[in-house]
VOVOBA-574891 format. One record per residue (C-alpha): chain; x, y, z. Coordinates in steps of 0.02 Angstrom, whole numbers, plus 50000, padded with zeros to 5 digits. Example, Ala and Ser with C-alpha at 12.3 -4.5 7.8 and 13.67 -1.06 7.14 Angstrom:
BEGIN
node chain A px 50615 py 49775 pz 50390;
node chain A px 50684 py 49947 pz 50357;
This chain:
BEGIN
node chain A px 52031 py 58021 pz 57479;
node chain A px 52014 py 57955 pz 57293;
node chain A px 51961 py 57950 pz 57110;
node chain A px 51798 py 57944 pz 57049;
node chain A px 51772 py 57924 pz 56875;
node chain A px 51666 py 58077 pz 56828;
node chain A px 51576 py 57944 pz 56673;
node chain A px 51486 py 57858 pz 56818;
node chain A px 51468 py 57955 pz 56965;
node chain A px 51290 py 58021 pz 57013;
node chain A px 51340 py 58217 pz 56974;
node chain A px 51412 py 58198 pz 56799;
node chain A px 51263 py 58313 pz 56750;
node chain A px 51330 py 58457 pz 56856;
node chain A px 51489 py 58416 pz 56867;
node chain A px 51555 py 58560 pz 56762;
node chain A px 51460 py 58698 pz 56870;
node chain A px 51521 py 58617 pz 57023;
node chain A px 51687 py 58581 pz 57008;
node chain A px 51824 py 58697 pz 57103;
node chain A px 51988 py 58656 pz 56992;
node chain A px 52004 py 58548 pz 56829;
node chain A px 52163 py 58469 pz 56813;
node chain A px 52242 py 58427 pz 56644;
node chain A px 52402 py 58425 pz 56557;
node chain A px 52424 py 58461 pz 56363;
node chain A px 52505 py 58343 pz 56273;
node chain A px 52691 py 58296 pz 56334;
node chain A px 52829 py 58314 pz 56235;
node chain A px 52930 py 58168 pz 56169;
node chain A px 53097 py 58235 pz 56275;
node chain A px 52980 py 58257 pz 56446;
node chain A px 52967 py 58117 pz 56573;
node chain A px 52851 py 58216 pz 56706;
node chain A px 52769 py 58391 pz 56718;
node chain A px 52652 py 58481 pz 56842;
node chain A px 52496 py 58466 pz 56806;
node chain A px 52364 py 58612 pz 56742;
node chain A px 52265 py 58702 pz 56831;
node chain A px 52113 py 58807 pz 56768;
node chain A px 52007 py 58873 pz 56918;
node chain A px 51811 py 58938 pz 56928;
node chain A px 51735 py 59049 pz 57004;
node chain A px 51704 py 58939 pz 57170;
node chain A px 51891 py 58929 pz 57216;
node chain A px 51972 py 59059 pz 57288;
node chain A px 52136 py 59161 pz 57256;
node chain A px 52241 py 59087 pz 57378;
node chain A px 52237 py 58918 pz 57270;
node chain A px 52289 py 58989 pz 57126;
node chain A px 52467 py 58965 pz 57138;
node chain A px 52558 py 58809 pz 57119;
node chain A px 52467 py 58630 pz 57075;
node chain A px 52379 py 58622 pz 57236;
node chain A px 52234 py 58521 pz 57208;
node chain A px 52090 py 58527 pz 57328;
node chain A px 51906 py 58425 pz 57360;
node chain A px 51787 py 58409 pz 57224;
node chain A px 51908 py 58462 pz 57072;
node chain A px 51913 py 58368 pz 56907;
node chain A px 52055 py 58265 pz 56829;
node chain A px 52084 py 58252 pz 56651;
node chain A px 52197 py 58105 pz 56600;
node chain A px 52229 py 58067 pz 56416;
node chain A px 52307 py 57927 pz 56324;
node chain A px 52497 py 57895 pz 56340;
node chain A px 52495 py 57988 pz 56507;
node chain A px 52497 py 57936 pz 56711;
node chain A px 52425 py 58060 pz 56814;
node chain A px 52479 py 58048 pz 57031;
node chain A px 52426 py 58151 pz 57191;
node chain A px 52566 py 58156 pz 57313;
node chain A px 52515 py 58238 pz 57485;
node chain A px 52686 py 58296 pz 57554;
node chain A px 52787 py 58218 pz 57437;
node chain A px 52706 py 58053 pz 57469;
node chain A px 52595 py 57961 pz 57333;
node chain A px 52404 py 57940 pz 57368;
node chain A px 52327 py 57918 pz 57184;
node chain A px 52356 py 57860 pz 57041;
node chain A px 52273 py 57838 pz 56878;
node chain A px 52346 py 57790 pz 56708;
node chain A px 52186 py 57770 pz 56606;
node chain A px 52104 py 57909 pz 56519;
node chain A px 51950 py 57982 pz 56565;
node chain A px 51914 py 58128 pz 56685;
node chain A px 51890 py 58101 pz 56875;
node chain A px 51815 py 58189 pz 57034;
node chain A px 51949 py 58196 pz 57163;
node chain A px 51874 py 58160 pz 57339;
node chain A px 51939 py 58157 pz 57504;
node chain A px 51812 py 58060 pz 57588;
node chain A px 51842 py 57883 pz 57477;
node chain A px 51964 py 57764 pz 57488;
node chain A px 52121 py 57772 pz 57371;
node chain A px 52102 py 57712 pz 57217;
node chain A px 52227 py 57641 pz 57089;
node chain A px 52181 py 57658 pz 56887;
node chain A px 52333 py 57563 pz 56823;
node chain A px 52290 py 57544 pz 56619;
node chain A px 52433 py 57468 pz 56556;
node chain A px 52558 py 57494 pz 56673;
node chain A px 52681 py 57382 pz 56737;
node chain A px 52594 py 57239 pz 56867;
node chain A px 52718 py 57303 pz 57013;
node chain A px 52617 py 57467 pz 57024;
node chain A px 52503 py 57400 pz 57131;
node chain A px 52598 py 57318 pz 57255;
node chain A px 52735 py 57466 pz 57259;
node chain A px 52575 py 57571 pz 57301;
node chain A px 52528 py 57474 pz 57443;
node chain A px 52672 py 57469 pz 57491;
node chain A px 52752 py 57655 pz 57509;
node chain A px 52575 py 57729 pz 57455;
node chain A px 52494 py 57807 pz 57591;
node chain A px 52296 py 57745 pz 57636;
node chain A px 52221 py 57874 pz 57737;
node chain A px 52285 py 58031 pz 57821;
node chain A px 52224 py 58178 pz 57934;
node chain A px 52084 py 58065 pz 57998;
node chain A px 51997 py 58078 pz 57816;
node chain A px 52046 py 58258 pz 57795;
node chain A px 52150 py 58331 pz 57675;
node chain A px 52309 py 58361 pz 57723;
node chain A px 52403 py 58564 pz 57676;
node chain A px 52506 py 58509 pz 57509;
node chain A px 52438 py 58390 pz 57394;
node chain A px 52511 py 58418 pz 57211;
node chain A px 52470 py 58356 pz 57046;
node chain A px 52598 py 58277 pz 56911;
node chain A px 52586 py 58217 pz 56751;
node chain A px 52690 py 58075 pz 56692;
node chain A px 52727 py 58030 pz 56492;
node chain A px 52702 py 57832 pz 56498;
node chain A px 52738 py 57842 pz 56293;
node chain A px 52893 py 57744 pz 56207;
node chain A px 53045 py 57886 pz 56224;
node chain A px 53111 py 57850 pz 56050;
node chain A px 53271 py 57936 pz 55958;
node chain A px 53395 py 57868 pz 56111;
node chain A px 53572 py 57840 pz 56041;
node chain A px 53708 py 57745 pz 56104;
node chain A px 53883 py 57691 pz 56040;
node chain A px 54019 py 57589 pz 56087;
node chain A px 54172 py 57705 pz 56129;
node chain A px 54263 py 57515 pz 56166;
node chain A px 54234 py 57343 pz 56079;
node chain A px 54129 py 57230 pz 56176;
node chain A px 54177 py 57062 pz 56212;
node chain A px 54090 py 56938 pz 56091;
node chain A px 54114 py 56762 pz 56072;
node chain A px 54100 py 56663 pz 55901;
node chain A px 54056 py 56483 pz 55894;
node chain A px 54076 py 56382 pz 55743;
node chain A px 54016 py 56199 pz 55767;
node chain A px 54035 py 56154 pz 55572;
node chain A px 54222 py 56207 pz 55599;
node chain A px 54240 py 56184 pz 55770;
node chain A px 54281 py 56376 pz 55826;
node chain A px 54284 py 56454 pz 55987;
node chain A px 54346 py 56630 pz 56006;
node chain A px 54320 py 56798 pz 56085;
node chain A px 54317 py 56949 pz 55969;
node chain A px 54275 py 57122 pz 56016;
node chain A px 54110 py 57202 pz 55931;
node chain A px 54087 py 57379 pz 55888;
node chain A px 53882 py 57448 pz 55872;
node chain A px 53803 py 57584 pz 55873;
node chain A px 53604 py 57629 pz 55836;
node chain A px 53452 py 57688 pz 55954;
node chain A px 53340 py 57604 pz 56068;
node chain A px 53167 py 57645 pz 56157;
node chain A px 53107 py 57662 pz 56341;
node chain A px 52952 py 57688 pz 56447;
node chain A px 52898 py 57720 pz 56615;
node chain A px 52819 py 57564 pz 56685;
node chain A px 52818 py 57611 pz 56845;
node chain A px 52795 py 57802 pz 56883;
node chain A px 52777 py 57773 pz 57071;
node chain A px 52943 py 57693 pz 57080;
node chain A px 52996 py 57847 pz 56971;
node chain A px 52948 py 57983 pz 57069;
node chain A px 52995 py 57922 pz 57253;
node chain A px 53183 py 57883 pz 57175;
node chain A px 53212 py 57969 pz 57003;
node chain A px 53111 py 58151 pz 56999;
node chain A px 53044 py 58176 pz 57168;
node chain A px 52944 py 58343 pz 57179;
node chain A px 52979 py 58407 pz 57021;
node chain A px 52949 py 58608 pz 57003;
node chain A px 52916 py 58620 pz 56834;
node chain A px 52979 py 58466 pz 56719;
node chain A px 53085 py 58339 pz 56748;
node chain A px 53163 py 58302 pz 56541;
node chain A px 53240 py 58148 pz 56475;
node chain A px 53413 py 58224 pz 56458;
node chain A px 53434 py 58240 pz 56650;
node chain A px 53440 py 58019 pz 56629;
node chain A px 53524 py 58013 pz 56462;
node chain A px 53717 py 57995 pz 56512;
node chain A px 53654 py 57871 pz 56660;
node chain A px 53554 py 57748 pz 56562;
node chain A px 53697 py 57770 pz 56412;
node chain A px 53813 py 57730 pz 56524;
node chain A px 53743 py 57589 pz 56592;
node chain A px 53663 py 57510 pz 56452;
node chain A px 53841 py 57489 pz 56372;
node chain A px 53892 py 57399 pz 56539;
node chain A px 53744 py 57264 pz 56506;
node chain A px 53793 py 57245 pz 56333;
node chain A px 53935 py 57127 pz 56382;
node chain A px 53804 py 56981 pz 56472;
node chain A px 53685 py 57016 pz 56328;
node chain A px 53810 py 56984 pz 56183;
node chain A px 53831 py 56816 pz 56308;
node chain A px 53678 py 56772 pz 56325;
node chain A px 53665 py 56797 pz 56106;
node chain A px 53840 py 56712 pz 56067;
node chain A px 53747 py 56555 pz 56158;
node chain A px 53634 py 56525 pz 56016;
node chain A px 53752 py 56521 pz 55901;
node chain A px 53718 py 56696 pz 55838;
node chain A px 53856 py 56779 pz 55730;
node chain A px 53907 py 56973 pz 55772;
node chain A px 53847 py 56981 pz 55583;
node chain A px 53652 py 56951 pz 55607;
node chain A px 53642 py 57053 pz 55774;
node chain A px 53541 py 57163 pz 55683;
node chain A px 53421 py 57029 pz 55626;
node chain A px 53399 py 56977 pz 55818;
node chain A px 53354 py 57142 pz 55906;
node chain A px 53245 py 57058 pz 56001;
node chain A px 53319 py 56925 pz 56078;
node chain A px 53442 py 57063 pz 56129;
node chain A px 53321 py 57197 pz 56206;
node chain A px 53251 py 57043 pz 56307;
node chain A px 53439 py 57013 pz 56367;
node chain A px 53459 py 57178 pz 56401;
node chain A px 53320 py 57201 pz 56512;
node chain A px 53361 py 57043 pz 56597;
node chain A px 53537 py 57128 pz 56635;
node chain A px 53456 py 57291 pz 56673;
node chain A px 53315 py 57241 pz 56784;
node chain A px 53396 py 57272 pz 56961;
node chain A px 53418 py 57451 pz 56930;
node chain A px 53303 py 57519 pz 56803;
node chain A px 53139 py 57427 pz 56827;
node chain A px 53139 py 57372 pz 57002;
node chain A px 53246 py 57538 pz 57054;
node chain A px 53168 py 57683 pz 56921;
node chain A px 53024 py 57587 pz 56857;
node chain A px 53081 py 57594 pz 56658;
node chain A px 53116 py 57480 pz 56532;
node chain A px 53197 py 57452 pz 56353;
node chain A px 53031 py 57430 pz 56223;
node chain A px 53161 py 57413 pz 56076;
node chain A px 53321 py 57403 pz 56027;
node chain A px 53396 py 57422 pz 55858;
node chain A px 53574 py 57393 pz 55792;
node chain A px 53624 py 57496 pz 55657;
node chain A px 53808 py 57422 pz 55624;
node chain A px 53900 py 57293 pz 55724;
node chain A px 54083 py 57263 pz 55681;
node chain A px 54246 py 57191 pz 55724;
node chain A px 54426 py 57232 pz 55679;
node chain A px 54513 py 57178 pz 55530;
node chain A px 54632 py 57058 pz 55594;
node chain A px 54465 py 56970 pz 55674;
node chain A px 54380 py 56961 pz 55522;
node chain A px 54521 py 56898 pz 55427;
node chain A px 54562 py 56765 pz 55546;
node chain A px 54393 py 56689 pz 55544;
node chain A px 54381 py 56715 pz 55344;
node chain A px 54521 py 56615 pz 55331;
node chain A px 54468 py 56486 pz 55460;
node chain A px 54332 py 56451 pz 55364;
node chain A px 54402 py 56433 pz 55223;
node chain A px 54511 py 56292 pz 55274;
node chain A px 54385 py 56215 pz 55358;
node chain A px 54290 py 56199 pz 55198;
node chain A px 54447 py 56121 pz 55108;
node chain A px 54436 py 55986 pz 55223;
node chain A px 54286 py 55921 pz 55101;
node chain A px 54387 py 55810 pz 54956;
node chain A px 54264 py 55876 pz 54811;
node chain A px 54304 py 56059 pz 54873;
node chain A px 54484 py 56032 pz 54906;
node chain A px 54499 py 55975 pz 54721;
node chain A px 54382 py 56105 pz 54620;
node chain A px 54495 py 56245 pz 54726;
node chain A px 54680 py 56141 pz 54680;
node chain A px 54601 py 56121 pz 54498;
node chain A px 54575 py 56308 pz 54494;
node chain A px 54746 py 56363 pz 54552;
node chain A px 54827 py 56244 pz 54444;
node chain A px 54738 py 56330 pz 54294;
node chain A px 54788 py 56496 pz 54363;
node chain A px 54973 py 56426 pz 54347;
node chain A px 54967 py 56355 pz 54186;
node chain A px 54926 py 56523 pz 54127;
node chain A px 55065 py 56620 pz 54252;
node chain A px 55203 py 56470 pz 54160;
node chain A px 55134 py 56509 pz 53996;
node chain A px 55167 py 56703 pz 54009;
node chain A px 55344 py 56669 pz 54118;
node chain A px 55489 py 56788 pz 54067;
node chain A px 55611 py 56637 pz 54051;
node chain A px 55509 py 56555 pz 53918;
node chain A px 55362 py 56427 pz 53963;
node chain A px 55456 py 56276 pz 53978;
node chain A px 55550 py 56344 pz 54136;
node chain A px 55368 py 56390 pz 54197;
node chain A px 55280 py 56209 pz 54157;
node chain A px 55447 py 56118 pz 54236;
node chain A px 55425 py 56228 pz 54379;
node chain A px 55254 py 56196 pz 54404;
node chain A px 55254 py 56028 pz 54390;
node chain A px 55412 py 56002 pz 54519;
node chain A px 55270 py 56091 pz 54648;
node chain A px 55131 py 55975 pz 54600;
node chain A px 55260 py 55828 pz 54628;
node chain A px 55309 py 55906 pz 54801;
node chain A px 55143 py 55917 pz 54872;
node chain A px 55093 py 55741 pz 54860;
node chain A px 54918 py 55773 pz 54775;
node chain A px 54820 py 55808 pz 54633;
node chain A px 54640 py 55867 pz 54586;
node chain A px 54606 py 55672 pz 54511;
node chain A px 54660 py 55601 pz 54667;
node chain A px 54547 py 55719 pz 54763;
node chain A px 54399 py 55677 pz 54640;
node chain A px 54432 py 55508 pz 54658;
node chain A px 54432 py 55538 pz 54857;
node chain A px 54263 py 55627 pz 54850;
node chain A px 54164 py 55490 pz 54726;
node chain A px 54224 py 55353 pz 54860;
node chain A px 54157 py 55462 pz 55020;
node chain A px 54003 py 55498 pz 54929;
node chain A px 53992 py 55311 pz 54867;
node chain A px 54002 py 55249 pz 55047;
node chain A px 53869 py 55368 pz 55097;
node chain A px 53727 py 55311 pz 54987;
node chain A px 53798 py 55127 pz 55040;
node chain A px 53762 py 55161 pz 55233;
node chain A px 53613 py 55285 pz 55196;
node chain A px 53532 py 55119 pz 55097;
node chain A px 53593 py 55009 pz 55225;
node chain A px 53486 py 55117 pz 55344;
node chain A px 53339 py 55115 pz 55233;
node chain A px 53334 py 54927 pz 55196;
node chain A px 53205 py 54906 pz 55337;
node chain A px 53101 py 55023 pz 55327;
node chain A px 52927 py 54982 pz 55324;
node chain A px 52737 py 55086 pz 55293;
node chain A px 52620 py 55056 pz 55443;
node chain A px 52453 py 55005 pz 55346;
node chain A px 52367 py 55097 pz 55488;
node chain A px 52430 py 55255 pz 55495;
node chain A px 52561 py 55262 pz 55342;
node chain A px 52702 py 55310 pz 55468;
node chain A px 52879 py 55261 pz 55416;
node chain A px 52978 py 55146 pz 55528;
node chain A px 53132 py 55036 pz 55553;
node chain A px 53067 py 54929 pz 55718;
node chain A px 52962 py 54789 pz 55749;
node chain A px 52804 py 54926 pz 55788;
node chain A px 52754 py 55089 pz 55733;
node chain A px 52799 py 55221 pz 55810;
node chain A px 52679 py 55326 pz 55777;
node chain A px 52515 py 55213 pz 55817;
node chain A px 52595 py 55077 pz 55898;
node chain A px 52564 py 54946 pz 55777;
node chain A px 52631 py 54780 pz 55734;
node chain A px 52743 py 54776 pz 55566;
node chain A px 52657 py 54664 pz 55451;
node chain A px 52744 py 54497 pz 55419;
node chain A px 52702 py 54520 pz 55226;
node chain A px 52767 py 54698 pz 55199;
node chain A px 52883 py 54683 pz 55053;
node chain A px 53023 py 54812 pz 55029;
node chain A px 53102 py 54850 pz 54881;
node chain A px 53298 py 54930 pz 54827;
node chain A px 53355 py 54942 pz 54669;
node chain A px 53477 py 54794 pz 54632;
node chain A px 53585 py 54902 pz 54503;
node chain A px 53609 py 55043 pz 54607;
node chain A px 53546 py 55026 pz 54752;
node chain A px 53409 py 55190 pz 54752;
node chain A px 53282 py 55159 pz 54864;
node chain A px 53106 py 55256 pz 54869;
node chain A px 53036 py 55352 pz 54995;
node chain A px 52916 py 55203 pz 55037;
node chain A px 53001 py 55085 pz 54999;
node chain A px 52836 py 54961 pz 54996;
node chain A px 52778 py 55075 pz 54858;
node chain A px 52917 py 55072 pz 54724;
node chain A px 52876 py 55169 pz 54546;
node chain A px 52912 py 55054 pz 54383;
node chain A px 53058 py 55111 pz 54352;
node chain A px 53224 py 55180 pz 54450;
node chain A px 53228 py 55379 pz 54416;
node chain A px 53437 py 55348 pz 54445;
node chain A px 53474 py 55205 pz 54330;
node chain A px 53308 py 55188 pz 54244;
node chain A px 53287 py 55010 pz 54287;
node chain A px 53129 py 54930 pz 54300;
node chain A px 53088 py 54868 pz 54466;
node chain A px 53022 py 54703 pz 54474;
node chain A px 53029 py 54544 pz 54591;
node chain A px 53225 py 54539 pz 54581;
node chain A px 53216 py 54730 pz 54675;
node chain A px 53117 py 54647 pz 54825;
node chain A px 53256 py 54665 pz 55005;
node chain A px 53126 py 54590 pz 55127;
């Protein structure tokens, strides 16, 4: 017993006068997972299969796009097909297995619990037709009623915490695999099986496998921020997470999944502000242009003070004596960090040289690019006022765009 597409079998031209049943389902609303299938009867079949969605030798299936149509003979799968067309159900051919773009499992899940051949060939007393909707289920929401456990790393500041996360937004199933869907989700379903009958489940436990997939995001260095920039990389985690129960147990799987706001608490948010903001004053130029700008705010808090701007000044300036430091001496700190490194980053550069063959850049004794021998006659050139050095530094332009010098025979390092 099997399908036989009706485009290429030898009776397409009669088909329509000979047909007992056709088969079809309209199309499936966005909230229904499965439905019985259709069932418009000619003159050839007789009362008694009118009722139900009893199909019987010789009728026609009718399959369109976004749908999965399967034949269970007492309650046990024997066809499937998941591409559209229309078909010629018959009982004397072997099974037959139209997957479309179903998940890969479908086939071995089928050979597995599907059943081959039955009755000796003969068709057995209950074999029912269902409809599934293989479309994206769109419009789910979720929310977290708790914060989820999120860690932020930090490497330019060195931090390392846990914070909890608050998000809500929607995300997007399908069925990938309806077999595994009816034997342990809908079963023999007597009319139509809806989305709602799953909704608290997969809610439920979606919000369970948002913990390892905020993990396995907080390990790239993702802030809670740009989760909704990386939706992505999260429905991927999420499937990972939910894979033991809702693709290899119902045959479904997230298609998308969208953040609409993620957020921590105040106190979190504050903490890291301010972490961040002390990390940054650990650069000298920084420290200074921030202590130059508070000092300016003071100057004009001692100017305004009620006891007359003397007492402010004096004050101000037995605070600046206290803490050690001034916005010169930070300056001053800055030019000499930034001094030293130009000094190592030309130190580094002094030997480079231009492989004639290839034009790579190197520092060694042979190109790494080619593989060829530095050139014993491969002058290099640095500034000798200020120590710029070009890009190739074999190539030097006629004069230095930092000092304006012109470079000449004095310039030549090696």
């Amino acid at each position: 017993m099997g399908l036989i597409s009706a485009a290429v079998n030898s009776v397409t031209g009669v088909a329509q006068s000979q047909w007992k049943e056709f088969f079809y389902c309209d199309a499936i609303p966005s909230d229904i997972l499965v439905v019985k299938g259709k069932k418009k009867s000619t003159g050839y079949s007789s009362a008694a299969r009118l009722n139900d969605n009893v199909i019987s030798d010789g009728s026609v299936i009718a399959v369109a796009d976004g749908q999965c149509m399967m034949i269970t003979e007492q309650g046990k799968v024997v066809d499937i097909c998941a591409e559209s067309g229309e078909y010629i159900y018959d009982m004397s051919s072997e099974p037959s297995v139209f997957m479309g773009d179903l998940d890969e499992s479908v086939m071995k899940v089928f050979l597995e619990i599907g059943k081959r051949f039955s009755f000796g060939g003969v068709a057995g007393k209950d074999q029912r037709v269902y409809y599934f909707n293989t479309k994206e289920i769109v419009g789910n929401k979720y929310g977290t009623p708790n914060p989820v456990p999120f860690r932020i790393t930090d490497r330019n500041i060195g931090l390392d915490i846990d914070v909890g996360v608050r998000c809500f937004g929607e995300y997007s199933y399908r069925i990938c695999n309806p077999i595994l869907f009816y034997t342990n989700i809908c079963g023999n379903v007597s009319d139509a099986y809806s989305k709602h009958n799953l909704d608290g489940q997969l809610r439920a436990e979606l919000l369970t496998a948002l913990q390892p997939a905020f993990a396995a995001i907080s390990e790239k260095g993702i802030r809670y921020s740009a989760l909704p920039g990386h939706a992505n990389e999260i429905c991927a985690a999420l499937n990972d997470a939910l894979a033991p129960k809702w693709r290899d147990l119902r045959g479904i799987e997230i298609v998308s999944f969208g953040v609409s706001s993620a957020t921590i608490s105040e106190e979190d948010e504050k903490m890291i502000k301010e972490l961040q903001r002390t990390a940054a004053l650990k650069d000298p130029a920084i420290a200074a242009a921030h202590l130059a700008g508070a000092q300016a705010q003071a100057m004009q808090a001692a100017a305004s003070n009620t006891a007359g701007a003397a007492t402010g000044f004096y004050a101000m300036n037995m605070a600046a004596q206290a803490g050690g430091l001034n916005a010169a001496n930070l300056f001053n700190m800055a030019s000499q960090q930034q001094a030293a490194a130009q000094s190592q980053q030309s130190a580094a550069s002094a030997n480079y040289w231009t492989c004639p063959s290839c034009g790579a850049h190197n520092q060694g004794k042979f190109c790494t690019e080619c593989g060829a021998k530095k050139p014993s006659g491969a002058l290099q050139y640095r500034c000798d006022k200020c120590g710029w050095i070009p890009a190739d530094p074999t190539k030097p332009p006629n004069f230095c765009p930092e000092c304006g010098d012109p470079f000449n025979a004095d310039d030549v390092v090696s």
